[in-house]
C-alpha positions in Angstrom: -110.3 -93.0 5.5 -107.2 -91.4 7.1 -105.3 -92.3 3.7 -108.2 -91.1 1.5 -108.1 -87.6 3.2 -104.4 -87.0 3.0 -104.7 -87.8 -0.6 -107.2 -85.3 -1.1 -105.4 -82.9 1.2 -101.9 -83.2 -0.8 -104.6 -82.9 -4.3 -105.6 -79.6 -3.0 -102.2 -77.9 -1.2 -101.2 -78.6 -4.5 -104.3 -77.2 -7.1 -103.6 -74.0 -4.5 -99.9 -73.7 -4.9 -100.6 -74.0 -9.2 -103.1 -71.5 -9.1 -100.8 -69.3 -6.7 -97.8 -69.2 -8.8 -99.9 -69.0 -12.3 -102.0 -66.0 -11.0 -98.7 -64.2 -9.7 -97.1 -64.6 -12.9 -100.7 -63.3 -14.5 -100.2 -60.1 -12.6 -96.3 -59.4 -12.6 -95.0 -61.2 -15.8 -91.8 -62.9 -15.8 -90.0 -64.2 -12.1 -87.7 -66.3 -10.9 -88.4 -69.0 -8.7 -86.2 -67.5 -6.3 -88.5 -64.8 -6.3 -91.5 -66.5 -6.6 -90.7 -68.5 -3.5 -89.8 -64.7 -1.8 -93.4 -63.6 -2.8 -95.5 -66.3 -2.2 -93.9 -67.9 1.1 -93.6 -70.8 -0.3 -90.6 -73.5 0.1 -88.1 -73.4 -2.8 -88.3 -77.2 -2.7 -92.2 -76.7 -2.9 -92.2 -73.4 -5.9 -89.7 -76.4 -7.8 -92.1 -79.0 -7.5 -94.8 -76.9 -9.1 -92.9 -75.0 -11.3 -91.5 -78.7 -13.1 -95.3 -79.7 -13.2 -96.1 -76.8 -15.1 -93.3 -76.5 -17.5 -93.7 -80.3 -18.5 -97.4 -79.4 -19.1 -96.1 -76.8 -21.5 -98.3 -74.2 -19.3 -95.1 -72.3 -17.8 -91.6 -71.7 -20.3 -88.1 -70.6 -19.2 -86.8 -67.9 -20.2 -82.5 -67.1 -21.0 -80.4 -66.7 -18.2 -78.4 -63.5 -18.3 -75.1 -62.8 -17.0 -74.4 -59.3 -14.9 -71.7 -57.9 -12.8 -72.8 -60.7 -10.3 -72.9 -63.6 -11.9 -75.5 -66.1 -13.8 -78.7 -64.3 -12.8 -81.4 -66.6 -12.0 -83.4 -68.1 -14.8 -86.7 -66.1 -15.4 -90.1 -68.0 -15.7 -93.2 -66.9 -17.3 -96.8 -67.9 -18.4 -96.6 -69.9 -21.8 -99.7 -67.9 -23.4 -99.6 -70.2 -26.7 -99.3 -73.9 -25.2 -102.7 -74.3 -25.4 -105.6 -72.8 -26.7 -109.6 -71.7 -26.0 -112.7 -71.3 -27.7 -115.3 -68.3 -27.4 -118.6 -68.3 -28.5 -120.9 -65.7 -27.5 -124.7 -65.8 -28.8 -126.1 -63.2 -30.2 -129.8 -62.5 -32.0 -129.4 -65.0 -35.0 -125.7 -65.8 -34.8 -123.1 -66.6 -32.9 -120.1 -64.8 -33.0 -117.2 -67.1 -32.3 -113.0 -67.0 -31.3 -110.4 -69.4 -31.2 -107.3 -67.6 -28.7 -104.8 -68.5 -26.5 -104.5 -68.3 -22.9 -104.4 -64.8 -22.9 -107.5 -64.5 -24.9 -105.4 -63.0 -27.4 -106.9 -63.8 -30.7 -106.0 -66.4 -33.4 -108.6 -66.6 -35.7 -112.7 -65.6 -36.0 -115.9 -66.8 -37.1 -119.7 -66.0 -37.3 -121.8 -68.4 -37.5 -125.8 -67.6 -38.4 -128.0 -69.5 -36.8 -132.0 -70.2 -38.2 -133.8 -70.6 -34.7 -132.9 -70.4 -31.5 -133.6 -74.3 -30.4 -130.7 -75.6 -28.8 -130.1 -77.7 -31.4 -130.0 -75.0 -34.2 -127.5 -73.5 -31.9 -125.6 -76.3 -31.1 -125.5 -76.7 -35.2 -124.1 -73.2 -35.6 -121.7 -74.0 -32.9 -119.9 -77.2 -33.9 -119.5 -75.9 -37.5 -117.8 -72.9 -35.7 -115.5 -75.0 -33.6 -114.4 -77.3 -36.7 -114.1 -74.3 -38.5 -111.5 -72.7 -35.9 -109.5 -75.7 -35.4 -108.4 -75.8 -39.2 -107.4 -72.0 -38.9 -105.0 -73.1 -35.8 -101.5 -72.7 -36.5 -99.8 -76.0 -37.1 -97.3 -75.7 -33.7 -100.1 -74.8 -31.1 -100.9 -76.7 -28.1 -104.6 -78.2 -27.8 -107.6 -76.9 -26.8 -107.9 -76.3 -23.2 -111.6 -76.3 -23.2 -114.4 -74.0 -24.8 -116.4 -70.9 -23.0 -119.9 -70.5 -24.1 -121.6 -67.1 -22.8 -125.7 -65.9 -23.7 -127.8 -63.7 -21.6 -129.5 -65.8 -19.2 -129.8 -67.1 -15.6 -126.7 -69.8 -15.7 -125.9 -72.7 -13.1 -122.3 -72.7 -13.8 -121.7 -75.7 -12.1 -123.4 -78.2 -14.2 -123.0 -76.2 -17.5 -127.2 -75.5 -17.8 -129.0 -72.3 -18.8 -131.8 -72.4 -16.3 -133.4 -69.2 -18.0 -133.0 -67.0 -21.1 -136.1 -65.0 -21.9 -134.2 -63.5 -25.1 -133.7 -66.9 -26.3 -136.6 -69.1 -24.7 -134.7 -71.8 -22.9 -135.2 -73.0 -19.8 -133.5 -75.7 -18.3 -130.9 -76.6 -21.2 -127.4 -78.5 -20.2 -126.5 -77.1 -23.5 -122.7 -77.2 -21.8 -123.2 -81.2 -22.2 -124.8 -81.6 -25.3 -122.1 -79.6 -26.7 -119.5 -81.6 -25.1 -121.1 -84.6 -26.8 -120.4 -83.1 -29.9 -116.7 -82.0 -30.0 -115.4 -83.8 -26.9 -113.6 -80.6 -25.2 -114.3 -79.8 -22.2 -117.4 -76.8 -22.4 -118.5 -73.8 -19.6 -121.1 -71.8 -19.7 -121.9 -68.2 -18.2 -124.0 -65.5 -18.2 -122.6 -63.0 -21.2 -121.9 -60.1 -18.8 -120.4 -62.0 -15.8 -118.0 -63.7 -18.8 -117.1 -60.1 -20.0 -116.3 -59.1 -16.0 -114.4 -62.0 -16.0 -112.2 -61.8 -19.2 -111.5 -58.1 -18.4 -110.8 -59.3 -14.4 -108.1 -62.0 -15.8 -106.7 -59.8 -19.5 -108.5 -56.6 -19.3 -109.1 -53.2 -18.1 -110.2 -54.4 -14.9 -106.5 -56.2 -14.4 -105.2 -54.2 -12.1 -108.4 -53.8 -9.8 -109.4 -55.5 -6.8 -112.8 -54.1 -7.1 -114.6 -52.9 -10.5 -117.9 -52.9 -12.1 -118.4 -54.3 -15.8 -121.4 -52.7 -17.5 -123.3 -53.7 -20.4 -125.2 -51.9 -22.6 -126.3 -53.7 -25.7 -129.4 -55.5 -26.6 -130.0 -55.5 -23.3 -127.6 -53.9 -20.1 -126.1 -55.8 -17.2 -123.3 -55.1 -14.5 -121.4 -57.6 -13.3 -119.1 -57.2 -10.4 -115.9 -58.7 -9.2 -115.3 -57.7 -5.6 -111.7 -59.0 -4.1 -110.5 -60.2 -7.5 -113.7 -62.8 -7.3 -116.6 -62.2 -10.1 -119.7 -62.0 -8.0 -122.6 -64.5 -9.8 -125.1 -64.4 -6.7 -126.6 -67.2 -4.6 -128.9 -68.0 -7.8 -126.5 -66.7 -11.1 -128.8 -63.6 -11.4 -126.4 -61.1 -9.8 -126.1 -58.3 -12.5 -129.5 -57.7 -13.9 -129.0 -54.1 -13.9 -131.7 -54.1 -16.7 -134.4 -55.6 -15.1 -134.6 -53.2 -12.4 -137.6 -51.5 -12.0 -137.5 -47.9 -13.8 -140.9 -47.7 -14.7 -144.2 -49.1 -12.8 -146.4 -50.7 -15.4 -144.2 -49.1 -18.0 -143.0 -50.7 -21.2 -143.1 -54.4 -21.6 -139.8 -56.3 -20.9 -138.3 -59.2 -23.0 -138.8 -61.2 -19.2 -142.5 -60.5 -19.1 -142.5 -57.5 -16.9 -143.5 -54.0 -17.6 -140.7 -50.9 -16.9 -137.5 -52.6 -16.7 -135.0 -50.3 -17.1 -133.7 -51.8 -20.5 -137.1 -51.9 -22.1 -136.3 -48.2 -22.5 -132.3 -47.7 -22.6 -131.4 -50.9 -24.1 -129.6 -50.1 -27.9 -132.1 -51.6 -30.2 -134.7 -49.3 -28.5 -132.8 -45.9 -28.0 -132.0 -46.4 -31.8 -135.4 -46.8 -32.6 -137.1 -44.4 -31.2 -134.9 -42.1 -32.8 -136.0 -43.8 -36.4 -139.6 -43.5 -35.2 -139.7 -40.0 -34.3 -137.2 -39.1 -37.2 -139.4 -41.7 -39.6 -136.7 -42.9 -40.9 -135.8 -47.0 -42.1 -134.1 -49.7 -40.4 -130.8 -48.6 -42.7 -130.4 -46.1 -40.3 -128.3 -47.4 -37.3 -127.1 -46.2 -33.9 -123.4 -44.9 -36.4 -126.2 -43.2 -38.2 -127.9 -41.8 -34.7 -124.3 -41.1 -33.3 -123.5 -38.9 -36.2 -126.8 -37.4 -36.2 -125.8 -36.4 -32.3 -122.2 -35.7 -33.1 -123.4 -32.8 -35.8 -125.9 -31.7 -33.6 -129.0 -32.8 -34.3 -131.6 -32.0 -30.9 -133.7 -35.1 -31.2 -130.4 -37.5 -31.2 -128.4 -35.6 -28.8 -131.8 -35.3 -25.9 -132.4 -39.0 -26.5 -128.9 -40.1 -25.9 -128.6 -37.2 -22.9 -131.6 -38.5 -21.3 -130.6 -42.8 -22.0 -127.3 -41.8 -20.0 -128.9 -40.2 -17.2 -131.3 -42.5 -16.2 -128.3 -45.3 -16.6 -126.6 -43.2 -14.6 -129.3 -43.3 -12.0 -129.8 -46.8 -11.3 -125.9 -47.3 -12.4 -125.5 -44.5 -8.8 -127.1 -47.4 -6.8 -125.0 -50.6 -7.5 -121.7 -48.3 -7.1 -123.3 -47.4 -3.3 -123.6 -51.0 -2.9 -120.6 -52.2 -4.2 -117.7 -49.4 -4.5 -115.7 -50.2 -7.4 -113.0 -49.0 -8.5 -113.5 -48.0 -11.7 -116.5 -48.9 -13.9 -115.7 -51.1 -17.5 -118.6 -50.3 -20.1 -119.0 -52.5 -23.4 -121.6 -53.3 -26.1 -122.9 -51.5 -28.7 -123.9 -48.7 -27.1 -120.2 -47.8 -26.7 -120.2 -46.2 -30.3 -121.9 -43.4 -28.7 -119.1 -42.4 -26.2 -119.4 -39.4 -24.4 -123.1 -38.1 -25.8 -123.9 -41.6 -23.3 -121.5 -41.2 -20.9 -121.1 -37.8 -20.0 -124.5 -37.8 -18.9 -124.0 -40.6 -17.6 -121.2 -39.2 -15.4 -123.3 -36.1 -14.7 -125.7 -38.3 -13.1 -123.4 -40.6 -10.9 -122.1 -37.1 -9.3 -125.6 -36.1 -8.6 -126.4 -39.7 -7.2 -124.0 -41.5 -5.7 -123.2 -41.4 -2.1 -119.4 -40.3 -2.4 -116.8 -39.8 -5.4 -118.0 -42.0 -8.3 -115.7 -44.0 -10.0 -114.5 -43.4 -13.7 -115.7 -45.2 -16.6 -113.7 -47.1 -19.1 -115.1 -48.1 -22.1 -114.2 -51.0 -24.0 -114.6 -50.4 -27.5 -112.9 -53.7 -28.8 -115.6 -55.6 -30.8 -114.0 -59.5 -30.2 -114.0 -58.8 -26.3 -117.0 -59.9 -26.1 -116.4 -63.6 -27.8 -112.5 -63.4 -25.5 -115.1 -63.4 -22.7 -116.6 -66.6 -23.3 -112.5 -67.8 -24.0 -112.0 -67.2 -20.4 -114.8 -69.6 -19.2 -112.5 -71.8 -20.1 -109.0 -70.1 -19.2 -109.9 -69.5 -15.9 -109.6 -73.1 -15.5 -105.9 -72.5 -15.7 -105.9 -70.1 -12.5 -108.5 -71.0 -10.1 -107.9 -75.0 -9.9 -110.3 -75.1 -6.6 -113.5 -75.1 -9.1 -113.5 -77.0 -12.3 -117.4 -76.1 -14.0 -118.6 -77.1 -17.1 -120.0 -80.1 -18.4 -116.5 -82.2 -18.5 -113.2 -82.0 -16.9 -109.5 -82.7 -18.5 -108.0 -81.5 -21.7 -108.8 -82.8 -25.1 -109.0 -82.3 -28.8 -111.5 -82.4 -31.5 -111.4 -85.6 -33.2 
């Protein structure tokens, strides 16, 4: 027993120390392990150790030594962003939209992929013809695929890979991380699509250089994750963000969950756009560009829908930053396109409502950020070794 728990004691000094030195070179870029060893505390004997691990798994590189006034400076290390590689897929209404990137979540190569229903095994379908499909666009010299993130709107138990609940997509209960896996035979995560956004710009982002920031969502439906001392907060069931489904309304308009007056069943895209086509009687050519340029030449109806979709974001967007206090607030989806006719009265209404200074808002207008997200499901592995979830462990390659 005594030998057992050493073993696993040495396992996990040492899935520390990894994670330690990969996450410092995340934030700083290139050190040396002189410096590394400086920073961290750790021994030099111990930074070598780990540093050799790493470089023979083609996860760290060294850089040229350089000669100044005082000698051979010493060498410089750094994350090898293109030894291996990741998979994306977010789902979307009726496709999924799909990325093949490297550990940064920089991206190598797209794909959308339609889907005909939303059974799991329609999507699963979609997705394995999207994974084949991005491993023949990988470039002949890059490493394998680390593992492959798969984000939907839904409750998630990121441990075992399952979506317990998605009303949008009417699942409930599906270890879709293991069917998948069963297909491909790489490693496969799963999470909610707004805690995976949080988390990609946490890791690559515009929440980087945060310890504490808000990621909002404001697309088919809106969500706000939050990472809190560099740690994405998914909540003691993996409903933590569900900024939508609070209450705006009493008996107001029905919800995609079964509820009446969540606040997305009136400021969710889809339904600020049409009400504007309703009350304009216009057709479904007409999209939220049209409605934005509508606002941006000053049309009243556009403009006082959009004003009045931004404050009452605003409003229940005032209470989570009381609660939480980030930092600075990340906003993507489609409802970015309508910049500051959203968010300045948005803004307008987090001065009014929040208990001290609110925090600013970065928007996120990058359309693939989205699908990078669900690539850091399965980056993350790389820099937090004391959870592995997902429906497999190890690193593989499609057959």
């Amino acid at each position: 027993m005594k030998a057992e728990m050493l073993k696993i004691d040495q396992r996990t000094t040492r899935a520390m120390n990894r994670r330690l030195i990969l996450n410092l070179l995340r934030r700083e870029g290139s050190l040396s392990r002189v410096e590394i060893a400086e920073i961290t505390g750790l021994s030099r004997a111990t930074v070598t150790f780990v540093v050799n691990d790493l470089i023979a798994e083609n996860y760290l590189v060294e850089g040229e030594t350089v000669r100044g006034a005082g000698g051979r400076r010493p060498i410089p290390l750094a994350i090898n962003y293109a030894g291996h590689l990741a998979i994306g897929i977010k789902m979307n209404v009726g496709s999924l939209e799909c990325i093949l990137t490297d550990l940064s979540t920089e991206a190598i190569s797209t794909v959308t992929v339609n889907f005909l229903d939303p059974s799991p095994e329609s999507v699963l379908d979609a997705a394995e013809t999207a994974i084949r499909h991005l491993m023949t666009a990988a470039p002949t010299d890059a490493g394998a695929v680390t593992g492959i993130g798969f984000s939907m709107p839904g409750t998630i138990d990121v441990e075992n890979g399952i979506c317990i609940k998605s009303h949008r997509f009417f699942w409930d209960n599906v270890p879709f991380a293991d069917m998948l896996y069963k297909r491909v035979q790489v490693p496969v995560w799963m999470e909610d699509d707004t805690i995976a956004f949080a988390l990609a710009h946490h890791l690559f982002g515009l929440g980087r250089q945060y310890n504490t920031f808000g990621a909002l969502a404001i697309g088919v439906g809106i969500g706000c994750a939050a990472v809190s001392n560099g740690v994405v907060l998914r909540g003691g069931h993996g409903q933590a963000g569900k900024l939508g489904h609070t209450m705006h309304k009493l008996n107001g308009a029905l919800c995609e969950c079964g509820r009446k007056g969540c606040l997305q069943a009136y400021y969710a895209e889809p339904v600020i756009v049409e009400r504007w086509r309703t009350e304009k009687g216009l057709g479904p050519q007409h999209d939220r560009f049209s409605m934005r340029d509508a606002a941006l030449q000053g049309e009243p109806l556009a403009k006082a829908i959009l004003r009045e979709a931004g404050e009452n974001i605003g409003i229940h967007l005032a209470a989570f930053v009381d609660i939480v206090d980030p930092e600075v607030i990340v906003v993507g989806g489609e409802a970015v396109c309508f910049g500051d006719l959203l968010f300045g009265p948005m803004r307008e209404a987090l001065d009014v409502y929040c208990y001290s200074r609110p925090p600013a808002i970065l928007p996120d207008e990058r359309d693939n950020f989205w699908s990078s997200g669900a690539a850091a499901l399965a980056t993350q592995r790389l820099f937090n070794f004391e959870k592995g979830p997902g429906s497999q462990q190890g690193d593989s390659s499609i057959a």
